[in-house]
Structures are given as structure tokens and as C-alpha cells.
LOGU-917065 format. One record per residue (C-alpha): residue in three letters; x, y, z. Coordinates in steps of 0.1 Angstrom, whole numbers, plus 2048, in hexadecimal, padded with zeros to 3 digits. Each point is the difference from the previous one (the first is absolute). Layout:
# LOGU-917065
alaXYZ/...
END
This chain:
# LOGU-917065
unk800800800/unk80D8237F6/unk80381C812/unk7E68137EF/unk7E97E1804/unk80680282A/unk7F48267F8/unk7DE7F07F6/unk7F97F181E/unk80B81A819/unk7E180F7FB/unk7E97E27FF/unk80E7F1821/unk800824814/unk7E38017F9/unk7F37E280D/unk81480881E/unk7EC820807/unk7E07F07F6/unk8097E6820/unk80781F811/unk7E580C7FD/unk7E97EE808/unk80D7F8822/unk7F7827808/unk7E3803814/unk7F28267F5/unk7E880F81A/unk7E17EC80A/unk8047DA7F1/unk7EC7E2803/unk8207EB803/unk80F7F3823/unk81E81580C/unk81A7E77F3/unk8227FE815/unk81D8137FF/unk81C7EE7EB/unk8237FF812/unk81E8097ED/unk8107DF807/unk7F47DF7EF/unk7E67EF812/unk7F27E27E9/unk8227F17F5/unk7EA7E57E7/unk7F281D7F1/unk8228127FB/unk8117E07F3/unk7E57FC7E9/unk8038217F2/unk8297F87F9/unk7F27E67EC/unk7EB80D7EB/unk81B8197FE/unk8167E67F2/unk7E87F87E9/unk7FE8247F1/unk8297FF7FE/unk7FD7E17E9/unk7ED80E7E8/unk8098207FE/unk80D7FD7DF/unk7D77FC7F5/unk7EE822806/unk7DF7F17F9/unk8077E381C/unk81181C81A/unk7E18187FC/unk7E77DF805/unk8167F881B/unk7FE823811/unk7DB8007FB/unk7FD7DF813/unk81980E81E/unk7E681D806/unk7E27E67FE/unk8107EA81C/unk807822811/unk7DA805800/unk7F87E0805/unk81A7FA81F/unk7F281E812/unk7D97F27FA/unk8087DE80C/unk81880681C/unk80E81E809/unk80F8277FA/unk81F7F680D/unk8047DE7EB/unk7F98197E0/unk81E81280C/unk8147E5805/unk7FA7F57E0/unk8038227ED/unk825800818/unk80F7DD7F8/unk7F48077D9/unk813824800/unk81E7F8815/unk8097DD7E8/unk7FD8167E2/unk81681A80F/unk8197E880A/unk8037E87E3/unk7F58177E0/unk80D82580A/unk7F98087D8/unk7D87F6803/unk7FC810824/unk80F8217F5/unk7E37FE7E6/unk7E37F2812/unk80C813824/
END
């Protein structure tokens, strides 16, 4: 994958990272529960051992921009869906072992996507 093709997805994945963002905002009055405060530190070590996987994952095909931005689409689904199912923090976790394998074993791709 080219440099200019890591400038493609940039977008597409902050994106999705803002998206998750926001929609962990509560905004005045809500009908949701007052979720929990999310520690800085990693809580839910499956979660964020699962999320260095599917970072691996994204590293091997990174030559395919078609199969990375499926790939990033499906990391923000299980972000979603993690936070549903079990918890904030496990979300976070997640979202933490994903970002901190790609910044450790693909500098190139995490000064693109981060």
C-alpha cells in the first residue's frame, strides 16, 4: 500500500473514531443510564488482546486497501458492539490494544491512521 493510499483511509478511520466518540457523550437530559467512567489504564486485558489481534490482521493486509478499509469498518463495529454487550471500558480496551499494536509494529500505517 502506497503512501498516498494510507492518505485515503486517514480520513475514513478518524472518522469512525469520532463517530465512537461520540456517541459515548451523553448531551443534557438522555434517556440512557449514566455509564462509568473509563480508567486510563487497561481494565479488560481479553478485550485489549483482542484488539492486538485484529490489529495484526490489518498489518497483514495492508498491502490491499479494499481489505484494510473492510477491516477498519469491522474494528469500529466490534467497538460498538463490545461497548453494547459488555462494557465502556472493554470498548476502550479494545480501541487501546488495536492503536498501541499498530503504533508499535507498523509506525508507517499509525502515522496515517493516528
Amino acid at each position: 500500500m502506497t503512501r498516498s493510499s494510507y492518505g485515503l483511509l486517514a480520513p475514513i478511520f478518524l472518522s469512525l473514531f469520532l463517530t465512537f466518540g461520540l456517541q459515548s457523550c451523553s448531551c443534557g437530559s438522555s434517556s440512557q443510564p449514566e455509564r462509568q467512567k473509563v480508567s486510563a489504564k487497561v481494565m479488560d486485558r481479553k478485550a485489549y488482546m483482542l484488539g492486538e489481534e485484529h490489529a495484526r490482521r490489518i498489518i497483514e493486509i495492508a498491502a490491499d486497501e479494499d481489505k484494510v478499509q473492510d477491516g477498519l469498518l469491522e474494528i469500529r463495529a466490534r467497538m460498538s458492539n463490545i461497548e453494547s454487550k459488555l462494557s465502556r471500558q472493554s470498548a476502550v480496551d479494545y480501541e487501546r490494544g488495536f492503536t498501541d499494536y499498530i503504533r508499535s509494529n507498523n509506525d508507517s500505517l499509525a502515522l496515517i491512521l493516528f
